[in-house]
C-alpha positions in Angstrom: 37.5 20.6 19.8 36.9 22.2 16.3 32.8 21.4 14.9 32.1 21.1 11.0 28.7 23.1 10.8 26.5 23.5 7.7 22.8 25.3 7.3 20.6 24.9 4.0 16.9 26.1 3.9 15.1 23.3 2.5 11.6 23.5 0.8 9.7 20.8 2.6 8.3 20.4 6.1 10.3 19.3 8.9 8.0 15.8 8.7 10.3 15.1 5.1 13.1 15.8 6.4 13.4 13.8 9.6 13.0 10.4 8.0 16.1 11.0 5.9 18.6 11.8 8.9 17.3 9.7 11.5 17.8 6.4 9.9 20.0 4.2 7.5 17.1 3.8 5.2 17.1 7.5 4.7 20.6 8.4 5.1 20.6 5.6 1.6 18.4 7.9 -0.4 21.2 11.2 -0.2 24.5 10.0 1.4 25.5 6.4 1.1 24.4 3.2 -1.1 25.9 0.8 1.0 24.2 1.0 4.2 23.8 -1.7 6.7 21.2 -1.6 9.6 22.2 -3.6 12.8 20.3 -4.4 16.0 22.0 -1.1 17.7 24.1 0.7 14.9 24.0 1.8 10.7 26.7 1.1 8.9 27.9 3.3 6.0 30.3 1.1 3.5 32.3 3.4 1.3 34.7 2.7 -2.0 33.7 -1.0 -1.7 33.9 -0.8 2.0 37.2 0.3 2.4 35.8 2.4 4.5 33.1 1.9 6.6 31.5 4.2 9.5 29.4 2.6 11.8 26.4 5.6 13.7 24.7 4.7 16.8 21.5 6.3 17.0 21.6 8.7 20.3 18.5 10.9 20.2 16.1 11.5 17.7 13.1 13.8 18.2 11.1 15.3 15.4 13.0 18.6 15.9 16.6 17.2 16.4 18.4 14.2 15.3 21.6 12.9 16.8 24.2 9.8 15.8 27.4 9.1 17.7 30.1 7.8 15.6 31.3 4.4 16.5 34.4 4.1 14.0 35.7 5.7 11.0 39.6 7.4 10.3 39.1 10.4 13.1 35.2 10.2 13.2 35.4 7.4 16.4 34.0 9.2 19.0 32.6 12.5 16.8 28.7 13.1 16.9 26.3 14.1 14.2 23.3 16.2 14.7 20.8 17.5 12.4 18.4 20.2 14.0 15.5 20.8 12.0 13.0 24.6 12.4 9.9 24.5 10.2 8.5 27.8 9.5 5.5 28.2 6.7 6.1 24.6 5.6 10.3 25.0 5.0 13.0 23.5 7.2 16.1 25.4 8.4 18.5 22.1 9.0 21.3 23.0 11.1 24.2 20.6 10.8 26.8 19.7 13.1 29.7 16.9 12.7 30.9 17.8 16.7 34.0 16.7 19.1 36.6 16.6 16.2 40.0 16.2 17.5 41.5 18.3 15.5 41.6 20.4 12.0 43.7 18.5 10.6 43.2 18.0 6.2 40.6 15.1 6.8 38.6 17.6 8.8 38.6 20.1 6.0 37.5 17.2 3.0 35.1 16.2 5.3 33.9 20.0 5.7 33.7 20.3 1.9 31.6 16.7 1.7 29.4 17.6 4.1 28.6 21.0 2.1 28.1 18.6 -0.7 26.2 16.3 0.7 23.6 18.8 2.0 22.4 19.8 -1.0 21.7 15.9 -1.9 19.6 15.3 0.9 17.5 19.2 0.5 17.1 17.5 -3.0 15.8 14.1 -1.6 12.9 16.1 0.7 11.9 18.1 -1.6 10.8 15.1 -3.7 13.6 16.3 -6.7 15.9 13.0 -8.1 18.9 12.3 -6.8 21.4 9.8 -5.9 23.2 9.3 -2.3 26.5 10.8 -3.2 28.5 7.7 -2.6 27.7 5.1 -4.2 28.8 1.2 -3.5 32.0 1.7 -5.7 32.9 5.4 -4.8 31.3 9.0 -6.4 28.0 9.2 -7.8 29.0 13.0 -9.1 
């Protein structure tokens, strides 16, 4: 099963970093606008929720992070984990969208968005403004 994988160096200690990927309320300050929190599961609403993801939180430790995707167009049953090494007060954050079916052209748009979106949240822990890059009604470019 084919993996997306980014890495980005970020500028801030692991303890900034964490909040944003292991819950809704961060993953609303670099990724989404429209997040919902439920008892067991975020939802991520998309292009006025045409589109909406729901993660279950499966692990989260201060060194590794790690969201099972409930729904979504060929995310159901994909995982997202965010591994974070601090070293002299920076984090290496290794990302992983795992257990994709295939590579098929959604894979590879997700590949490219995921790029993106990596340098919103490095933004967001290192205290710099930004925007989640979706916002309720579609790209916050």
């Amino acid at each position: 099963m084919p993996d997306i994988r980014e890495s980005i160096q970020i500028d801030a200690p692991a303890a900034k970093v964490s909040p944003l990927v292991n819950s809704g309320e961060g993953f609303s300050k670099w990724w989404a606008e429209d997040v919902v929190l439920r008892p067991e599961t975020v939802d991520l609403g998309f292009f006025n929720r045409a589109t909406v993801y729901s993660v279950q939180l499966v692990r989260s430790a201060p060194s590794e992070t790690e969201w099972f995707c409930k729904s979504g167009k060929e995310w159901e049953g994909t995982r997202l984990r965010f591994q974070l090494t601090e070293a002299k007060g920076q984090t290496l954050l290794r990302f992983t969208h795992a257990d994709w079916e295939a590579e098929t052209d959604y894979f590879v748009s997700c590949n490219t968005t995921w790029g993106a979106l990596m340098f919103r949240l490095k933004a967001a822990a290192e205290g710099k403004p930004t925007v989640p890059l979706f916002s309720k009604t579609g790209w916050a470019l």
